[in-house]
N, C-alpha and C positions, 0 to 999 in steps of 0.2 A: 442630465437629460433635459433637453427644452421641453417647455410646456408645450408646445404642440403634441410632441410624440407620448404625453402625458396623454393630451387629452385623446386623442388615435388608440393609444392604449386602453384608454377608460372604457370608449363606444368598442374595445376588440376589434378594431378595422383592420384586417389583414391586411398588410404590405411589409417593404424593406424594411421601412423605419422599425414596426412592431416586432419583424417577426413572426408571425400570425401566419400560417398556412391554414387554407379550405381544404380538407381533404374529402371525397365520397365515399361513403361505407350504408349499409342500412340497419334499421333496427330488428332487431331479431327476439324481443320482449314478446310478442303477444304470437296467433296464428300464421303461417306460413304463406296464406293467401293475401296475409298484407307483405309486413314487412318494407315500410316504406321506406323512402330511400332518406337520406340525410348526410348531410354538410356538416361535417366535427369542423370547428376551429379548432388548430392545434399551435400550441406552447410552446417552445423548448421540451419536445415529449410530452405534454401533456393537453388531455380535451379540456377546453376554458368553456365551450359554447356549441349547443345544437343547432340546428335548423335543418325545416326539410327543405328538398331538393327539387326546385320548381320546375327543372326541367325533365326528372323523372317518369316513365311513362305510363305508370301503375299510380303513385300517387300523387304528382303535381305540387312539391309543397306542403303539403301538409302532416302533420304531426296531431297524435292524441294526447292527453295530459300523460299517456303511458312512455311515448316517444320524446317526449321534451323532457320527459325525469330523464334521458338517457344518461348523465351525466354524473348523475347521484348515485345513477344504477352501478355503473362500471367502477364507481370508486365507494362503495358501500365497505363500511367500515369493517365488516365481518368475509370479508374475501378471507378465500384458503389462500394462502401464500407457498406452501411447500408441500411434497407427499407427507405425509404424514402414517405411524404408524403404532396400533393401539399397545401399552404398556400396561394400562390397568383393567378394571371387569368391563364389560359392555354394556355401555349405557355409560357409563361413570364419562367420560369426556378428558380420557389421560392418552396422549398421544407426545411420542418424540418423534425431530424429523428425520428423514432419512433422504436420500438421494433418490433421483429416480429410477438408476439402476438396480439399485436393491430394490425397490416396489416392482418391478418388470419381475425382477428374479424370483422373489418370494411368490406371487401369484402365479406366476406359469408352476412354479415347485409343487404350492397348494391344489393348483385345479386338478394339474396331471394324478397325483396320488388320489382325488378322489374320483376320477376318470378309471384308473387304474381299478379302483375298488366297485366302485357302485356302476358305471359308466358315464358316460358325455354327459347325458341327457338330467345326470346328477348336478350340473352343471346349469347355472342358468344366467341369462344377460337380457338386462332392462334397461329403455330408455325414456327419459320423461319427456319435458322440453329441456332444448326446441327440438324439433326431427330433423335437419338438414343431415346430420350424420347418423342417419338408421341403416344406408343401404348398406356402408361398412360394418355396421355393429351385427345385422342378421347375416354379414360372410363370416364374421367371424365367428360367430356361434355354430353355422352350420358347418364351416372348416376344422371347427375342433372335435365336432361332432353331434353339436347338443341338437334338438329340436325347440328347446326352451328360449326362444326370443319372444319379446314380448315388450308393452309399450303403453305409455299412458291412453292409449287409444282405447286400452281395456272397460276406459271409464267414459271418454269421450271420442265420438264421433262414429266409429264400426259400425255401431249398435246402426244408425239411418242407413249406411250402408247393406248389411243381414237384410234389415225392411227388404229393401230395393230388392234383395239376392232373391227371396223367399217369391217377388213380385213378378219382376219385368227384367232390366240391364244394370244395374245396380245406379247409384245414386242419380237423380236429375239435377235441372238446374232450371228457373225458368226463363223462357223465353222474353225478358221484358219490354223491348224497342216493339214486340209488334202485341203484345199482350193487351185486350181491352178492361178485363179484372186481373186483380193483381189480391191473393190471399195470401195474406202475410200472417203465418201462424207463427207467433213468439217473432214478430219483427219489431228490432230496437237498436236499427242503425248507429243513436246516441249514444249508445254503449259497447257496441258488441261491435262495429259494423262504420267506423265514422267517413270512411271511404266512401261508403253506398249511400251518405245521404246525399249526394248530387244528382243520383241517378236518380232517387223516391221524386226528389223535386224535380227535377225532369218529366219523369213521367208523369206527375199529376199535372204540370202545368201543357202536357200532352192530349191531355183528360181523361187518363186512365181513372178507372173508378177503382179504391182500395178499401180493403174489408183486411180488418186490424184483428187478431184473436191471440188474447194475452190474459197471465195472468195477473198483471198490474196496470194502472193506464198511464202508461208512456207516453213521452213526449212527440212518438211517432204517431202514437194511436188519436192526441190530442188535436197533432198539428194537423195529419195527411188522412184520416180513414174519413171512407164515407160511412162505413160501418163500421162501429168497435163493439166485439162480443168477449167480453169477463167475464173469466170462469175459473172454479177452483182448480187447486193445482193438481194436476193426475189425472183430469175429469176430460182432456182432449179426442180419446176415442169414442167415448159418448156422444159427443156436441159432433162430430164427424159422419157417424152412425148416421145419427137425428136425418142431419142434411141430407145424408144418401135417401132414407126415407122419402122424404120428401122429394126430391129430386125422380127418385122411379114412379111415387103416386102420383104423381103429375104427370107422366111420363114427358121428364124431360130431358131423358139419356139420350146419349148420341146412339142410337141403332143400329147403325151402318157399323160402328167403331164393337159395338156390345158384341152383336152377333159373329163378326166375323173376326177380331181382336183380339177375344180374353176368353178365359177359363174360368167356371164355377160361378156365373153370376145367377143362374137360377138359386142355388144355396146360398149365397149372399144377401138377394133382394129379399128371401125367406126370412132368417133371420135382420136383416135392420128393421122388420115389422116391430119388434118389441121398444123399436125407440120413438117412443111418438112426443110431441114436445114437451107434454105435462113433465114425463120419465126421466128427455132430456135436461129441461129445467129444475128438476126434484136433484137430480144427479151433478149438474155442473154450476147451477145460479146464474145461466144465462136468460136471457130476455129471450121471451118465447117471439115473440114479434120480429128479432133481430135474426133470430136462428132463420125463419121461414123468412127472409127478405136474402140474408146472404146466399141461401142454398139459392132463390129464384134469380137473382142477380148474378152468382160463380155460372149457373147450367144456361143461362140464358140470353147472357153476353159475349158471345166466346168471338176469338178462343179468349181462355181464361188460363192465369199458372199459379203456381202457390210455390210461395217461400218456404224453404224448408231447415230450420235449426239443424247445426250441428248435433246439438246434445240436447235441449232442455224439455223437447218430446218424449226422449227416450229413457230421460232418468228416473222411470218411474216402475213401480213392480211390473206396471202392464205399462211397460213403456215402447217395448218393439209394436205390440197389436196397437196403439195407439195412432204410432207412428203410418204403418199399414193402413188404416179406416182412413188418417188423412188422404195418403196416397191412391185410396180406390176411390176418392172424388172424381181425378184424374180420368182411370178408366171409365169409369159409368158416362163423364159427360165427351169423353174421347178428346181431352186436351193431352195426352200424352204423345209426345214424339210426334208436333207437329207445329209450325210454324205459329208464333204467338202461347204457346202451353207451356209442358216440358219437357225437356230432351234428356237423355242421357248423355252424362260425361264420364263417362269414365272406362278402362283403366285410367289416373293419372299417368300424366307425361315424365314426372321427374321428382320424386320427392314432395307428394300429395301437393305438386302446381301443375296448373294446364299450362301450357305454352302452343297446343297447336299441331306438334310434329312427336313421332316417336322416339323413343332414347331405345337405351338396354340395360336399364334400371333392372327387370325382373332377371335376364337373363345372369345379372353380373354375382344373383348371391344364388339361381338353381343351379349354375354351373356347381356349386359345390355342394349342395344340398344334401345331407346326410341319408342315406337308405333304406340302414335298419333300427329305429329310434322306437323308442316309448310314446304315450297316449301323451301331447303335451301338457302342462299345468290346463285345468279348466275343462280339457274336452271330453272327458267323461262326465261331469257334474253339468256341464251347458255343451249339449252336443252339437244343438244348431249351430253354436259359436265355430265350433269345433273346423263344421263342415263347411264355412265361408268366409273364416279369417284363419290367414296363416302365419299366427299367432298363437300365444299362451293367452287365457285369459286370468290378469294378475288379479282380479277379484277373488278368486279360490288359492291363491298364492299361500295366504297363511295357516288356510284349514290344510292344507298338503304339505305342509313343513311340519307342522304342528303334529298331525296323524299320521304322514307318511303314506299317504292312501290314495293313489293306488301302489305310492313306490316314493323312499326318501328321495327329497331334491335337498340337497346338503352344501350349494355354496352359491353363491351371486353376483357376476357383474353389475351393476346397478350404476347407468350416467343420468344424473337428475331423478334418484329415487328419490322420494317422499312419502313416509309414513305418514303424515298428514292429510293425504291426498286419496285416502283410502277408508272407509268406514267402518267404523270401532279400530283405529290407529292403535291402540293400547296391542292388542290384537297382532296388526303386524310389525309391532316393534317387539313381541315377544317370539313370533316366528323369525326377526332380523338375527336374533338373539341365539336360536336356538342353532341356526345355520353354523356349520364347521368355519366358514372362512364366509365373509362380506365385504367386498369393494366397493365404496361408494365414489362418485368423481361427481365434481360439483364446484360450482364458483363459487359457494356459500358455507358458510357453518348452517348445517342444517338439524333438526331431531335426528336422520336417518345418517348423516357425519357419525354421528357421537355412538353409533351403536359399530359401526365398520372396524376391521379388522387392520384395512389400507383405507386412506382418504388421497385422492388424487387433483389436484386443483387445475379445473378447468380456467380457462379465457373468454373473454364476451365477445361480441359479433365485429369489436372495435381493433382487436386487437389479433384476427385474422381473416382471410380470406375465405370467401364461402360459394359457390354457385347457385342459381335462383332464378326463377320460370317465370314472366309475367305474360296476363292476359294481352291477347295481339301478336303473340309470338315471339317473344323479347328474350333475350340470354340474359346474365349477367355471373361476373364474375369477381367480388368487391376485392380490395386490397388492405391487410392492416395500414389502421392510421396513424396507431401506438403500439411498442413494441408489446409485448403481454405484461402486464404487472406482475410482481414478483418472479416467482418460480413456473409459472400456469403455465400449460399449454391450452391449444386447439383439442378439440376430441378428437378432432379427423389425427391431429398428429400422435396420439396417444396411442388409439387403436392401431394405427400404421406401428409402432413402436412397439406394443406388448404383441403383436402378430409376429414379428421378427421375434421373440421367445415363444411365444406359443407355440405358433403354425408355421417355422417358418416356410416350408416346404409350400405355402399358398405364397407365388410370386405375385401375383395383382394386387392384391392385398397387402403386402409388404412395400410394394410399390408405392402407394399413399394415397392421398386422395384426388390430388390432379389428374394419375394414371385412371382413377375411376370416374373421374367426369368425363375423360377422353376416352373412356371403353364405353360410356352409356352417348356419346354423341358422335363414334366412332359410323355411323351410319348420315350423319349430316354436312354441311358442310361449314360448321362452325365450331371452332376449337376451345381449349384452355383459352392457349396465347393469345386468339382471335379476340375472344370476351375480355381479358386483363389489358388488353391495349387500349381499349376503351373505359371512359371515369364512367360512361352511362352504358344500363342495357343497350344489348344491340338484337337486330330480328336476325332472326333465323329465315334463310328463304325457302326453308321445305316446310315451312308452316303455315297450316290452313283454315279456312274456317270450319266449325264443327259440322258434322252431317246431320241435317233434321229429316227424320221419315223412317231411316234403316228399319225398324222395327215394324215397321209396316209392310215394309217389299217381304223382308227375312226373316222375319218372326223373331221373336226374344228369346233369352238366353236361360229358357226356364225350361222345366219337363216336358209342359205342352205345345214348349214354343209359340207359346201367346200371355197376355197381361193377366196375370194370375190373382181373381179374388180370392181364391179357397188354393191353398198352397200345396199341389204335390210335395216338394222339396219339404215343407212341417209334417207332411203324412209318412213320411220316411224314418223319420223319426219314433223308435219305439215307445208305444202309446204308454208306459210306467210312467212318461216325464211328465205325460198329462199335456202334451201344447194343440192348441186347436189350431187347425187350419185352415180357418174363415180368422178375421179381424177383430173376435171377439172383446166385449168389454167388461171387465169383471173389479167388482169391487172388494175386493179380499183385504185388502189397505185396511179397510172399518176394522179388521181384526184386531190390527195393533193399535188402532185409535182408540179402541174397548175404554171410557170412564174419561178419556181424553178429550178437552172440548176445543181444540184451533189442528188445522193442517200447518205444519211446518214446511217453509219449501226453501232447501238452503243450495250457496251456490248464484242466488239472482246478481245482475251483470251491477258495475260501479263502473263510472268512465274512469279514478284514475287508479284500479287496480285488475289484474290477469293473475288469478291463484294468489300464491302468498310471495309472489315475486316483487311487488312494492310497498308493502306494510312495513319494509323498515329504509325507504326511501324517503326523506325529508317532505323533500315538496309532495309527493305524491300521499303521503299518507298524511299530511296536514288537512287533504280535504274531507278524508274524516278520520280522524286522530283515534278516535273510539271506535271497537267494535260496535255494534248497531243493531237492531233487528226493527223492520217497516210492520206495525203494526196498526187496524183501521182505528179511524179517531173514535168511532162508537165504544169499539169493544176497548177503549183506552178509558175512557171516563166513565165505563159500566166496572170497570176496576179500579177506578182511581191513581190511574198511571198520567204524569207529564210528561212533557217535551225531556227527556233526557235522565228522568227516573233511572235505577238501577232496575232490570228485572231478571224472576230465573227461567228459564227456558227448559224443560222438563219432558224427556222421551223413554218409551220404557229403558233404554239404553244408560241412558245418564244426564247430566245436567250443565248445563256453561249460565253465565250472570253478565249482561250486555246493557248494553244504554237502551231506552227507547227511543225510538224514531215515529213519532207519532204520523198519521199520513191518512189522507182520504184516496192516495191510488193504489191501495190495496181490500181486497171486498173481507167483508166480518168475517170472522172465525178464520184468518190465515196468517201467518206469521212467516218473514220473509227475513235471511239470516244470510248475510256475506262471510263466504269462506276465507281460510288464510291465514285467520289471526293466531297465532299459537298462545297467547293469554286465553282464547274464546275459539275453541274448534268445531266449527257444525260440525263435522265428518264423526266429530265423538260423540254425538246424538246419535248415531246410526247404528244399528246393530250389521256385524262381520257379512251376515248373510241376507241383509236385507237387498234382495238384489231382483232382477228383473229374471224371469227359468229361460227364455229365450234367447238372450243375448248376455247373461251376467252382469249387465247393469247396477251397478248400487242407485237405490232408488233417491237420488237426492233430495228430488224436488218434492216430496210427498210422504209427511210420517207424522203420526199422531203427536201431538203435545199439548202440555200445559206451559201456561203464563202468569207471576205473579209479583206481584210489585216486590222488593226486598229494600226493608226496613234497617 
């Protein structure tokens, strides 16, 4: 070999000489509203090198430290390689392999017999990440019969949506190009969000004025706010309240919007009397000065819109009313559903992404929708849940295996379960346990692997083809760039494949999942073929821009058919459960903090991890090798804690032992704990039912503890 093609080789310059093919595929690691696109160099079969995809229309190029590990990810050394199938107790991690046909056989054999006995609905099917294959997994639950589907969503994101449900059209978005404030409650594009820091910068150098409310001070809150308001963790419906106060004593509501717009503001403006800013300050440790400048600044520069977290609102006991008091900012100053506020978006278009145009996503899993079913997991115990997500809620998952109450659930499809991902894990690893039959499918040896009955090994996003919605109207339709490693498949091809034993009698469904892209774009005029012909998205021409106002001509999509402060839809609800239906703020937390002196808030963002998907990716977890918990410099040297101490972290629940991370952006008395790590599990600080009564929420962000240096 000449030293040139040496050195061609070295820099990975794709050509003849190398070798080296560019293929497009995208990442599929974090949320579904990214997923940016990316350029694998490819080997003789294998990826040497990532990069994003500059001419991509969603992300331009760019990659997070999460998206550039792609390469670590896909070749991580604990891949399932074969179905796999349990030989010793559960839990014990004794598995031989088997082929895939006997895994199809054995599971259709086990479900059917407890179909037969208990019914469908004995039957249940979960999905973690990522979601691109949920619309097949809820056919196939309802095809067999069950009602039991259900989804990491239990934990993340429904809960903002219920808010929206109990409110107005269900989730907004803000309006930012015409927006002149911008509240950005828990915004940390740095983390969460590295797509939208072009926009933040955009917009302020626009002269939007931005009001930052977090409970750490971010790099966003450092660089972009004109106001940053710090507050303890759980304390956001308070600080919310305060501002509505103030906002009506001034009267600086929109009037026109109050009177003729919403329902219940008279019992609203009533009750936020009690937040005045002494109360709100005693309650959240905001600056009283900043609270009454953001309230004058949100109602007085309009329009105005507020950012709104997936999750970190919500994860708290009172995390949907929370969520709600931010949202009646909105109505009171009449920034909702109007050009520069916030609009509603939703239903989604396609697999929780907008694109613009309608599919037949919802059509393609009622067509089979089961009849006569049982009360699903959750919606007896969180009825609200019950009434706005059509879903199980997996937080009561284990109290109902464990007690059988209101009826045994006795077997589990599970793609991307994790026991870890759930609070007091011990808990639902003894409900996994208890279950007659457990299927777990996954690309990973996981805790929740080692308790399954069948282990099925899935393929990464590399290694097939997927469809995917981007803002502006875009298709897409990637192509594997390598064949699967090992034994794995696609989920989509999984499900297609146990559907042909299961159900076969469901022909769409057995069809696979091309036939189910071209049943939900069967109304468009953009195909599979159409999308796979192309390396990059392509638009759709039936795609539009969003409508801003509907709610104004037509009213919303609530009881009174107006923006609801005080929620018919909660009043509906039989008053045993105890839920109010004003935005109330209630500190019931203190109960379990009882003798405990820090707020625990676990779960805060790290740019190079999403859950416990890169803690054992090289490059990704070298940027912090050690679990961690961000504790303030005061309360570190009022304990005689240093930079990287061992300490123990202490909840009535139980305890984990982390490094410290010593830090001035987080306020006294709060202790901030990244999930994922299976040496050091927040989620095992949580007790089973610490959860939110409105939405079933486990309250991550918010739970008493202690802190002590260990010697």
């Amino acid at each position: 070999m000449s030293n040139d093609v040496n050195k061609l080789l070295k820099a990975k310059i794709p050509c003849a000489e190398t070798g080296i093919e560019v293929k497009k595929t995208l990442c599929d690691i974090c949320a579904p509203n990214f997923h940016c696109g990316i350029d694998a160099y490819v080997k003789d079969g294998k990826v040497i090198k990532v990069e994003g995809t500059k001419e991509h229309p969603g992300s331009h190029g760019l990659l997070c430290p999460k998206g550039a590990s792609s390469r670590q990810y896909i070749y991580r050394e604990d891949r399932l390689k074969t179905p796999l199938k349990r030989v010793g107790e559960k839990g014990e991690g004794k598995f031989e392999p088997i082929t895939w046909e006997e895994a199809y056989t054995e599971i259709t054999k086990k479900f059917n017999v407890i179909k037969e006995s208990d019914g469908a609905d004995a039957v249940s099917f979960f999905c973690g990440y990522s979601k691109w294959y949920r619309p097949m997994l809820k056919r196939l639950a309802f095809s067999f019969g069950s009602s039991n589907y259900g989804t990491e969503s239990s934990v993340c994101w429904h809960a903002s949506d219920v808010a929206w449900e109990t409110m107005a059209d269900g989730f907004s978005v803000p309006d930012m190009a015409r927006s002149k404030v911008h509240l950005g409650w828990g915004l940390n594009p740095y983390y969460s969000n590295h797509l939208g820091i072009a926009g933040l910068e955009g917009y302020k150098n626009r002269g939007g004025k931005l009001i930052i409310v977090d409970v750490k001070k971010t790099l966003a809150a450092k660089k972009f706010a004109d106001i940053f308001i710090q507050i303890r963790p759980g304390t956001d419906g308070a600080l919310a309240l305060g501002m509505a106060k103030i906002i009506i004593e001034n009267d600086w509501i929109d009037k026109e919007y109050v009177e003729n717009h919403t329902h219940g503001y008279e019992a609203f403006a009533e009750y936020v009397k009690e937040f005045d800013l002494e109360r709100v300050h005693k309650i959240t440790g905001a600056d009283k000065e900043k609270v009454y400048e953001a309230a004058r600044l949100f109602a007085a520069e309009k329009p105005a819109s507020i950012h709104q977290s997936a999750s970190p609102i919500t994860q708290h006991i009172n995390g949907l009313q929370n969520y709600r008091a931010m949202n009646a900012l909105l109505g009171l100053t009449g920034n909702y559903d109007c050009p520069g506020g916030n609009f509603p978006l939703y239903p989604f278009d396609f697999v929780y992404q907008m694109g613009g145009f309608k599919t037949k996503e919802g059509e393609y899993y009622d067509a089979v929708r089961p009849k006569q079913t049982k009360p699903r997991v959750g919606e007896v115990t969180y009825p609200l849940w019950g009434k706005c997500v059509d879903e199980m809620q997996m937080s009561d998952f284990s109290r109902q295996v464990l007690e059988e109450d209101p009826y045994p659930v006795k077997a589990l499809f599970g793609q991307g379960m994790n026991v870890d991902m759930f609070p007091d894990p011990g808990k639902m690893a003894e409900a996994l346990k208890k279950l007659d039959f457990f299927v777990a499918v996954d690309l990973f040896e996981t805790p929740a692997t080692k308790l399954a009955d069948i282990v099925l090994p899935a393929c990464s996003s590399f290694e097939r083809g997927e469809c995917r919605l981007y803002g502006g109207g875009y298709a897409a339709f990637t192509k594997p760039v390598i064949e699967p490693l090992y034994e794995s498949k696609s989920d989509v091809v999984i499900l297609q494949e146990l559907a042909q034993h299961l159900v076969p009698e469901d022909e769409l469904l057995c069809a696979g999942y091309e036939a189910f892209v071209d049943y939900c774009f069967d109304d468009l005029s953009v195909n599979v073929a159409d999308m796979k012909a192309s390396e990059l998205p392509i638009r759709v021409p039936e795609s539009k821009p969003p409508v801003i106002g509907g709610t104004r001509e037509h009213g919303c999509h609530t009881p009174s058919g107006k923006f609801e402060f005080d929620s018919e839809l909660i009043k509906s609800i039989p008053a045993e459960y105890g839920l109010d239906s004003l935005p109330t703020y209630r500190e019931e937390f203190d109960d379990i903090r009882a003798g405990r002196e820090f707020i625990l808030s676990t779960g805060v963002r790290l740019p190079n991890a999403i859950h416990s998907r890169l803690h054992k990716v090289p490059w990704a977890r070298s940027m912090r090798p050690d679990p961690m918990a961000d504790i303030n410099d005061e309360d570190a040297a009022r304990l005689g804690i240093s930079q990287g101490d061992d300490i123990c972290i202490e909840t009535i629940q139980g305890s984990v032992t982390v490094k410290a991370n010593i830090s001035s952006t987080v306020l006294k008395g709060t202790v901030h704990l990244y999930h994922g790590y299976e040496e050091a599990n927040a989620n095992a600080l949580l007790p089973a039912d610490w959860t939110d009564p409105y939405s079933g929420y486990p309250a991550y962000k918010s739970i008493g503890c202690n802190i002590r240096k260990v010697h």
